[in-house]
C-alpha positions as CSV (number, residue, x, y, z in Angstrom):
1,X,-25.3,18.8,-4.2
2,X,-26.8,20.7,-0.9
3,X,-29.1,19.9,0.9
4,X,-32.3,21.9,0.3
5,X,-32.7,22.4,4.0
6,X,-29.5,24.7,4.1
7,X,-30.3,26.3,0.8
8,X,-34.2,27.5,2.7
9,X,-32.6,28.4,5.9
10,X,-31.1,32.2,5.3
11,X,-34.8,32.7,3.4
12,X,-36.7,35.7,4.8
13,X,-39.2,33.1,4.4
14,X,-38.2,31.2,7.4
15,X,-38.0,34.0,9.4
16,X,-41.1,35.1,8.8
17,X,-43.2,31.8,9.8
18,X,-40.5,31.6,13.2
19,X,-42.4,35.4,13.7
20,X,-45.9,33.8,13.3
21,X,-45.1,30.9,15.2
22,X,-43.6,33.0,18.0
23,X,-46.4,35.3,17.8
24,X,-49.2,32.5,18.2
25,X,-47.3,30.9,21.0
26,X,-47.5,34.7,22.8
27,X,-51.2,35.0,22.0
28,X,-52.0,30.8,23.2
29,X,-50.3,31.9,26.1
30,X,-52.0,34.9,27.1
31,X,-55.5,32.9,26.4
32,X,-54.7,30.4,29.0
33,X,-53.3,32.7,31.2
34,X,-56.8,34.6,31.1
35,X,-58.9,31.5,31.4
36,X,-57.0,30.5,34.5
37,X,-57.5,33.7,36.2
38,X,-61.7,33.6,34.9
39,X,-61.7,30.0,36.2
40,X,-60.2,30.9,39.5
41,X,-62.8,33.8,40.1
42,X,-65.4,31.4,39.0
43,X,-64.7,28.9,41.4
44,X,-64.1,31.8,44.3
45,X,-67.7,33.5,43.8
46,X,-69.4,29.6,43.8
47,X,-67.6,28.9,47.0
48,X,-68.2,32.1,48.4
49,X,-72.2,31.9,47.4
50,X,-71.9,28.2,49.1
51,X,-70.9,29.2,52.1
52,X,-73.5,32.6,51.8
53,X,-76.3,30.4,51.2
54,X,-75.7,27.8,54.1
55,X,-75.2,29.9,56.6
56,X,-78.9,31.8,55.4
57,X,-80.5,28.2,55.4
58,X,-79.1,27.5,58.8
59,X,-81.1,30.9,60.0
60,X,-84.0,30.1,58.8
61,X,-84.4,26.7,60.0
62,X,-84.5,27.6,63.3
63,X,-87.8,29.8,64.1
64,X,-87.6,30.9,67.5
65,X,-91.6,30.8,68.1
66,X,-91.8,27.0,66.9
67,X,-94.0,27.4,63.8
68,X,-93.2,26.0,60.5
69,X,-91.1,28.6,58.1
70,X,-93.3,30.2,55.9
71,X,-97.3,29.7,57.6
């Protein structure tokens, strides 16, 4: 008796779900690789509207006449 292992392996069968699996590992890939560069950009445009919105506040604190900001 064989074992049914060997008897399976030479299947087109077997090739076929290596294909799919291959195929998902390309697409799962790909996904994360996107995500990664989205999260990236993300966390560039917050830090860059951190540093925007600071340096704006800053400004406006200091009124050159001595009045409050906005009466």
């Amino acid at each position: 008796m064989q074992n049914d292992q060997s008897k399976h392996a030479g299947t087109p069968k077997a090739g076929v779900k290596a294909d799919v699996k291959d195929a998902r590992e390309a697409r799962l890939k790909q996904a994360l690789r996107e995500n990664l560069k989205r999260r990236k950009s993300q966390a560039r445009g917050r830090s860059d509207e951190a540093a925007a919105s600071s340096e704006t506040a800053d400004a406006s604190l200091d009124d050159a006449d001595g009045e409050e900001p906005g009466r």
